[in-house]
C-alpha positions in Angstrom: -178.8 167.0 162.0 -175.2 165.4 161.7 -175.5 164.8 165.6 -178.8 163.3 165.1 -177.6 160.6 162.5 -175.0 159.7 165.2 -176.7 159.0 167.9 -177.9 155.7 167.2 -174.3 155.0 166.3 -172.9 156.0 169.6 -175.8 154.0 171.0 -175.0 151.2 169.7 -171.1 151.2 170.5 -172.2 152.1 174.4 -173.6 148.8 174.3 -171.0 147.2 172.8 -168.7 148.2 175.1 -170.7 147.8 178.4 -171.6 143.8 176.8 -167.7 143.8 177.0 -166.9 145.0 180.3 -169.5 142.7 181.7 -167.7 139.8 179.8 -171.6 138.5 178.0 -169.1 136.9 175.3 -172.5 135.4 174.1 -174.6 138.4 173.8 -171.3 140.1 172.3 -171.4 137.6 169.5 -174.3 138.4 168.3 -173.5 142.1 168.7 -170.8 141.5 166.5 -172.4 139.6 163.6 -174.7 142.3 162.8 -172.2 145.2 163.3 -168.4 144.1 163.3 -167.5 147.1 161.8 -167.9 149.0 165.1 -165.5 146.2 166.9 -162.4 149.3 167.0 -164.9 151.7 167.3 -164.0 153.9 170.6 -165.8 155.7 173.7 -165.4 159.3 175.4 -162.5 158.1 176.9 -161.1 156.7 174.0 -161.6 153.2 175.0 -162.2 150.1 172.8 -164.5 147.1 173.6 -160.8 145.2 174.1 -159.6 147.5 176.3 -162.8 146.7 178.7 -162.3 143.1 178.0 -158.7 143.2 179.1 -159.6 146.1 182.0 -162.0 143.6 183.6 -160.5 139.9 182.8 -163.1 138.5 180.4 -160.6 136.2 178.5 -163.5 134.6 176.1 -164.2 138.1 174.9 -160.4 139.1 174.2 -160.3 136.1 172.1 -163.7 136.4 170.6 -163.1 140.3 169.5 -159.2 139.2 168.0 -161.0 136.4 166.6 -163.4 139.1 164.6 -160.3 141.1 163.3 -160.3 143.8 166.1 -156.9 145.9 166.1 -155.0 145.1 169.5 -152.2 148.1 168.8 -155.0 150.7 169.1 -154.2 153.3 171.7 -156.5 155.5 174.4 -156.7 158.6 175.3 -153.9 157.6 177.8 -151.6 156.6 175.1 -152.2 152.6 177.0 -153.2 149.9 174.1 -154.9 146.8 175.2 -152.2 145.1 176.1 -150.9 147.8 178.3 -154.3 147.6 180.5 -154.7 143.9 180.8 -151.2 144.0 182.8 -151.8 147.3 184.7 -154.8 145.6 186.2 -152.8 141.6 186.6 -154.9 139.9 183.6 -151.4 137.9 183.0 -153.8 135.5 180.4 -155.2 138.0 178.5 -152.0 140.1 178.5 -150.1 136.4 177.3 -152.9 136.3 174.4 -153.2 139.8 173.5 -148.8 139.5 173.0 -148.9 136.8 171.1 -152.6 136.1 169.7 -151.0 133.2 167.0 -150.4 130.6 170.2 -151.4 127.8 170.9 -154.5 128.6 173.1 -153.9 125.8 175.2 -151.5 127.6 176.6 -153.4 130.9 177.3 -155.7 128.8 179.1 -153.6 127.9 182.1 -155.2 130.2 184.7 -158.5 127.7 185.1 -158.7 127.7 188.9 -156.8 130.1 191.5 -153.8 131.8 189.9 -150.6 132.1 191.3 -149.5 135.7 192.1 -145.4 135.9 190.8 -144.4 139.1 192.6 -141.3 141.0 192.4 -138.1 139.7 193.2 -139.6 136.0 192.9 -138.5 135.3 190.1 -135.4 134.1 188.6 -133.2 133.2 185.9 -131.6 130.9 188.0 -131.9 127.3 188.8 -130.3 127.1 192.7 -128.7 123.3 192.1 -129.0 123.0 195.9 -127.5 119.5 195.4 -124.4 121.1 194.2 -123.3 122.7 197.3 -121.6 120.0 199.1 -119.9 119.2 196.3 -116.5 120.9 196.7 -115.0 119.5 193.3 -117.6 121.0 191.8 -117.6 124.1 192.9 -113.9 124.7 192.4 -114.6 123.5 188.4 -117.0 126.1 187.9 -115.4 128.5 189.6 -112.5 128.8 187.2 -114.3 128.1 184.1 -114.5 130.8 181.6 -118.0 130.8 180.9 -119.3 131.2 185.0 -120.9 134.5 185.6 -119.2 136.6 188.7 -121.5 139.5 190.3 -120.0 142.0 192.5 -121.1 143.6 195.4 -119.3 146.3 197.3 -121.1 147.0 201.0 -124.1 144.4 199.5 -124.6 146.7 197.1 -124.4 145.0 193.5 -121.9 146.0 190.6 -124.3 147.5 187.6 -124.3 148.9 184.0 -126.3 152.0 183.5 -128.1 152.1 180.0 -129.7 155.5 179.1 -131.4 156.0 175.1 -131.1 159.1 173.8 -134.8 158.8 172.5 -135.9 158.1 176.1 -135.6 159.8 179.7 -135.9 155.8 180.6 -132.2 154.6 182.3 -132.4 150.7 182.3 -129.9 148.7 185.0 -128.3 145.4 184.2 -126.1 143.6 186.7 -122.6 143.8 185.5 -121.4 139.7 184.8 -117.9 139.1 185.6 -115.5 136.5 184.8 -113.3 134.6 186.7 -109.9 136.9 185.6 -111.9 139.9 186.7 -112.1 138.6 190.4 -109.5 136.7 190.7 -107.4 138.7 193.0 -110.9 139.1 195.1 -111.3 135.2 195.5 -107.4 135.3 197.0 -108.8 137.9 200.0 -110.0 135.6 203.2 -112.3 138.9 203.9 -114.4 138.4 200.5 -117.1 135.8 200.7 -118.3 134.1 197.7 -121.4 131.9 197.3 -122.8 129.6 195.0 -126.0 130.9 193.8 -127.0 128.3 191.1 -126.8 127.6 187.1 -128.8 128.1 184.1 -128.4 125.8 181.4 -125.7 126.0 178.9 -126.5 124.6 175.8 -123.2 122.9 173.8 -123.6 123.2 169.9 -121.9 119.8 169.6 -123.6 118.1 173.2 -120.2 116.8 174.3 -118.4 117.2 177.9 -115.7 119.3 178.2 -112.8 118.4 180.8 -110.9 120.3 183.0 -108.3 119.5 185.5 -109.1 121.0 189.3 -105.9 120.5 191.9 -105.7 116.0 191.2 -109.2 115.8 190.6 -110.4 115.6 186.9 -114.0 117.9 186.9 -116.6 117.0 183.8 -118.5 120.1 182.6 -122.0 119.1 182.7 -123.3 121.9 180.4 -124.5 124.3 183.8 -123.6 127.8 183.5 -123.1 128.4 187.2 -123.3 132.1 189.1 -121.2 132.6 192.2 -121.9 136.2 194.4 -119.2 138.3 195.9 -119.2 141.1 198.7 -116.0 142.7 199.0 -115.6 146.0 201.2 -114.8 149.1 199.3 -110.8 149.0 200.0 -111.0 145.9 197.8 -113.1 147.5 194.6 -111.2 150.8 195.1 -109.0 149.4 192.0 -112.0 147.7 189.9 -113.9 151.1 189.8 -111.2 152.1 188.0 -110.8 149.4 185.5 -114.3 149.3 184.7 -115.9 153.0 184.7 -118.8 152.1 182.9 -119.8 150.1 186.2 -121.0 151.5 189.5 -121.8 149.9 192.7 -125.6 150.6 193.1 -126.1 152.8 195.7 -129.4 154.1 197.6 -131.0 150.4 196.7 -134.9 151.2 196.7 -136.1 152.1 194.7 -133.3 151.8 192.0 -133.2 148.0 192.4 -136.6 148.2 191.0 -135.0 148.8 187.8 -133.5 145.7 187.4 -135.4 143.2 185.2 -137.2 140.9 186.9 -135.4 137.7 186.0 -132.3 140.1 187.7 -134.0 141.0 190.5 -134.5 138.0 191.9 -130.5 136.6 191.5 -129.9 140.2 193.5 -132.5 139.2 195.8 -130.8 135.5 196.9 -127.4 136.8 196.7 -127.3 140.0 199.2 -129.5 138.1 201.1 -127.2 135.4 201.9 -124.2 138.0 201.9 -126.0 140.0 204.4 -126.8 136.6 206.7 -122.4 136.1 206.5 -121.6 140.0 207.1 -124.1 139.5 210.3 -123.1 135.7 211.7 -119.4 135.8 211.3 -119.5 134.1 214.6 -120.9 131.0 216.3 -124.0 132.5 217.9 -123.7 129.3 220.8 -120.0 129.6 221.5 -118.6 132.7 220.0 -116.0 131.3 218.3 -114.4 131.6 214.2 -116.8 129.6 211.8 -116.1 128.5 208.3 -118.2 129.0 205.1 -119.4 125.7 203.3 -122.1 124.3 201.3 -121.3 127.0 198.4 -121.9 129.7 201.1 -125.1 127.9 202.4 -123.7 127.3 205.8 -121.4 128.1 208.4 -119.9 125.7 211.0 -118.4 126.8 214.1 -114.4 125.7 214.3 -114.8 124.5 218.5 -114.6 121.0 218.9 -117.1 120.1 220.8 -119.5 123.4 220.6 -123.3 122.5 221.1 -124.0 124.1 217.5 -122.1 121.0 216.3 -124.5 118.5 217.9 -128.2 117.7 216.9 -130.8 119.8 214.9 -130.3 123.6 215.4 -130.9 126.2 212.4 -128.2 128.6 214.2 -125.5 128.2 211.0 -127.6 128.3 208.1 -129.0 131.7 206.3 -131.8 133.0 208.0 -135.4 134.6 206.7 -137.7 137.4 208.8 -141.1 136.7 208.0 -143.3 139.9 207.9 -147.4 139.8 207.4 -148.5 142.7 205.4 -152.3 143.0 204.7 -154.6 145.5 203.4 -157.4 146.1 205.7 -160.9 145.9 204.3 -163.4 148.3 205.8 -166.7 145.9 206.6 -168.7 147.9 203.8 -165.7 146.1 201.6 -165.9 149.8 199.4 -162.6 151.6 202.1 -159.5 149.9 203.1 -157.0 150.9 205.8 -153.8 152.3 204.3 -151.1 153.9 206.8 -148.1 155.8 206.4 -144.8 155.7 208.1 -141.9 158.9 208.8 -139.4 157.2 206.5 -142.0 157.3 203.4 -141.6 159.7 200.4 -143.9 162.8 201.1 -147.9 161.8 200.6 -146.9 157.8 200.2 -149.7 155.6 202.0 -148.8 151.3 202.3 -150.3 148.4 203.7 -150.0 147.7 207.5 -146.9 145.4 208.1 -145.0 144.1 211.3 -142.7 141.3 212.3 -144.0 137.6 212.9 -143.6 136.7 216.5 -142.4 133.5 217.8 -145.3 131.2 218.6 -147.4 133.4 216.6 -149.4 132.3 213.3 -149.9 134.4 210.8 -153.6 136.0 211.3 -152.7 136.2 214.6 -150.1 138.3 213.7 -152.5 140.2 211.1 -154.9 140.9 213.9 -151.8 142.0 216.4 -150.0 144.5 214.1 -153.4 145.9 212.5 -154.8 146.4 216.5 -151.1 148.2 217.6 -150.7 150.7 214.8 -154.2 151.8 214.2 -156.4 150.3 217.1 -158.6 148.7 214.1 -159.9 145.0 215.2 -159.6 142.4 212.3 -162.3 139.4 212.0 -161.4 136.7 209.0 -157.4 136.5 207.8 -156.9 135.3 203.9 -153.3 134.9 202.6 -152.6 136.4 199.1 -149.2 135.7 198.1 -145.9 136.4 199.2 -142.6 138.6 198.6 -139.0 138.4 198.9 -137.3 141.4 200.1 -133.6 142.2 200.3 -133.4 144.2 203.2 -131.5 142.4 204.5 -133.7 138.8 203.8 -137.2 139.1 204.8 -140.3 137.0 203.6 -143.6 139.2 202.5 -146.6 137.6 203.7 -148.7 139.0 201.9 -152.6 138.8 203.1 -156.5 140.7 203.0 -158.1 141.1 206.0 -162.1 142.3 207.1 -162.2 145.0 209.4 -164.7 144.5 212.6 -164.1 148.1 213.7 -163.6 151.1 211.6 -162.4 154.0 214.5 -158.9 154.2 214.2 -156.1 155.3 216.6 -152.8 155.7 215.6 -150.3 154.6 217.8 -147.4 157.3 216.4 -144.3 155.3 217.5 -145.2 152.8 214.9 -146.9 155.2 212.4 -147.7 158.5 211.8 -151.2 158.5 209.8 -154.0 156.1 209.0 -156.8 156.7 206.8 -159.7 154.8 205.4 -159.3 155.3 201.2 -162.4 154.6 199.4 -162.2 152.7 195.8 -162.5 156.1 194.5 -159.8 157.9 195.7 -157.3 154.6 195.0 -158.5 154.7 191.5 -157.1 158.4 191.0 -154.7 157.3 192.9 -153.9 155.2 190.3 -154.2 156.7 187.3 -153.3 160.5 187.7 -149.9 158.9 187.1 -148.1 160.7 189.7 -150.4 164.0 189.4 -151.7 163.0 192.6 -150.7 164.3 195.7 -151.2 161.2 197.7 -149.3 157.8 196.0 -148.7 154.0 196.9 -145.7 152.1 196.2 -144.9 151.2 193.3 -145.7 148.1 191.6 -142.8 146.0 192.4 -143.5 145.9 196.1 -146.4 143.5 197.3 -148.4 146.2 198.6 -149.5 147.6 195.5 -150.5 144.0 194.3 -152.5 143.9 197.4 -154.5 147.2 197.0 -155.0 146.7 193.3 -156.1 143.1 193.6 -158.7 144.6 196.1 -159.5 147.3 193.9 -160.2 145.4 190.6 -163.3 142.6 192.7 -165.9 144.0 191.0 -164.2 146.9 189.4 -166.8 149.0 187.7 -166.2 150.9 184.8 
């Protein structure tokens, strides 16, 4: 009899929730004036109507349901609140709203139109001050100021502080910030190279300019807290390892630069890259000869009078960038995509299709190249996504979708060892068996898991 009184009930919050995941913030409305007191009311899965708001990007119904007094710190079955799922599934507005619901909602509001995909490693804390780099006097101010932040790299792997909670298996990385007296000695060595890699703002409590004297030449601090990089070989740290044991030199670098936050990520990103560019191009690739470092590491001019890398437009003595397409493959039905995996992966890892851009070569082009030699799949229609930094050493994601003409596929094994068509399904368990699964993709720092998911939630059904 009990079960009987519920039904109606559980009818009534089925709707509720399916009004939600389908975004009918009208029809929800009027849900909602008649029984707002089922608004945290949950399913079999332990899912609220927010939670299929936020699963399926229906901003207007987030709001509305906060709006009617709905609880956003309620939990699933999964132990993920609403807030947790709108940024599982790249709902950045909904996730901005449902962290801070007391904004202005102007702000929340800002993803009108395409949105702009900020992957890992793009981001920054850092403001580059490109201007700044042929300014010597400059440079040498900062350099010796107290407050300019030093990172360390040893081999072009960065100096970093392990954090570990004793209420958490979690171990957070920080990049360890050094001072001028920590590397001073380093600076003196002709075999360390130092770049500038750009400022964030310093803000004075009083607004005045400090002065400080640099060889004749009287610097003004301008209020920029600058960065500078250093790689130094592991002779050179030998001694700093031992002055500093809480730091280590980060070793193995994916996946545990994926620990870093973000903001950090992306200062590690620009700086080995550039290191790794001088380690490489110690030379003048024309002539041969010695080259010096200028522009705050941003260049490097050949010491021959009279060498052809001197004379007219050449990009042969700045830092250089690899561009790579990677794409996910969509099977013409658009319910499989192409996923392949290579012998370096962790055991049962499957990624996106990638390979080098060729000179000459545009990017679908390149698409429909790589995706032909690794699996024998042709490609119709290109569409670019967005793109990645990676630092190994300094290549450029190109990040792209692409519609599949053919489906057989052939795997060319000197460029891969497996391909397999993975229906929506089977990436969804994928997904959410949390590691429980015995086939994975990587993880969501790399491009290639924005690019399956971003597939996977079009038309997402729930």
């Amino acid at each position: 009899m009990a079960e009987a009184e519920n039904n109606p009930k559980k009818e009534m919050v089925t709707q509720l929730h399916e009004t939600a995941a389908k975004g009918d913030a009208a029809k929800l409305s009027t849900m909602l004036n008649y029984s707002v007191s089922l608004i945290d009311e949950m399913g079999e899965k332990g899912w609220t109507a927010l939670m299929y708001a936020s699963r399926n990007g229906h901003f207007e119904v987030a709001q509305l349901l906060l709006e009617k007094g709905c609880d956003r710190s309620t939990s699933n079955n999964a132990g993920q609140t609403a807030l947790d799922i709108a940024k599982f599934w790249g709902h950045k507005h909904i996730a901005d709203l449902l962290a801070n619901p007391k904004a202005d909602p102007s702000s929340w509001m800002q993803h009108d139109g395409p949105e702009e995909s900020e992957n890992f490693f793009s981001r920054t804390l850092l403001n580059r001050q490109s201007e700044k780099r042929s300014n010597s006097n400059w440079l040498k101010s900062k350099q010796i100021q107290p407050t300019t932040v030093y990172i360390l790299f040893s081999n072009l792997n960065p100096l970093v502080i392990s954090a570990k909670y004793e209420d958490s298996r979690k171990t957070d990385i920080y990049l360890c910030r050094l001072q001028y007296e920590d590397v001073e000695h380093l600076l003196a060595k002709p075999e360390v190279t130092s770049i500038f890699l750009g400022a964030e703002l310093q803000r004075s409590n009083c607004g005045s300019h400090v002065k400080s004297v640099v060889g004749n030449t009287l610097a003004e601090d301008d209020g920029l807290l600058a960065w500078f990089a250093l790689n130094a070989d592991c002779i050179a740290t030998e001694k700093f390892r031992d002055k500093y044991p809480d730091c280590c030199f980060l070793q193995s670098l994916i996946p545990h630069l994926l620990n870093l936050t973000e903001e950090e990520a992306g200062v590690v990103m620009q700086a080995r890259s550039v290191l790794a560019w001088h380690e490489r191009y110690k030379f003048c690739p024309t002539c041969g000869s010695d080259t010096k470092v200028k522009d705050g590491g941003y260049k490097r001019i050949c010491l021959k009078e009279n060498c052809p890398s001197l004379q007219g437009t050449h990009n042969t003595c700045y830092p250089r960038v690899d561009p790579v397409v990677i794409m996910l493959v969509i099977h013409p039905d658009g319910n499989n995509c192409l996923l392949g995996r290579q012998k370096h992966y962790p055991p049962g890892m499957f990624s996106c299709l990638a390979g080098f851009i060729e000179p000459g070569e545009t990017i679908e082009d390149a698409v429909r190249r790589e995706v032909a030699e690794e699996t024998a799949v042709k490609v119709g229609h290109v569409q670019y996504v967005s793109s990645q930094p990676w630092p190994m050493p300094s290549t450029l994601m190109i990040g792209c979708q692409a519609i599949a003409v053919s489906t057989e596929i052939i795997v060319d094994k000197e460029e891969i060892e497996d391909a397999r068509w993975f229906t929506r399904q089977q990436i969804t368990e994928i997904l959410t068996k949390h590691g429980n699964h015995p086939i994975s993709i990587p993880p969501r720092q790399a491009i290639a898991h924005r690019l399956i998911k971003q597939w996977l939630k079009r038309n997402a059904n729930l």
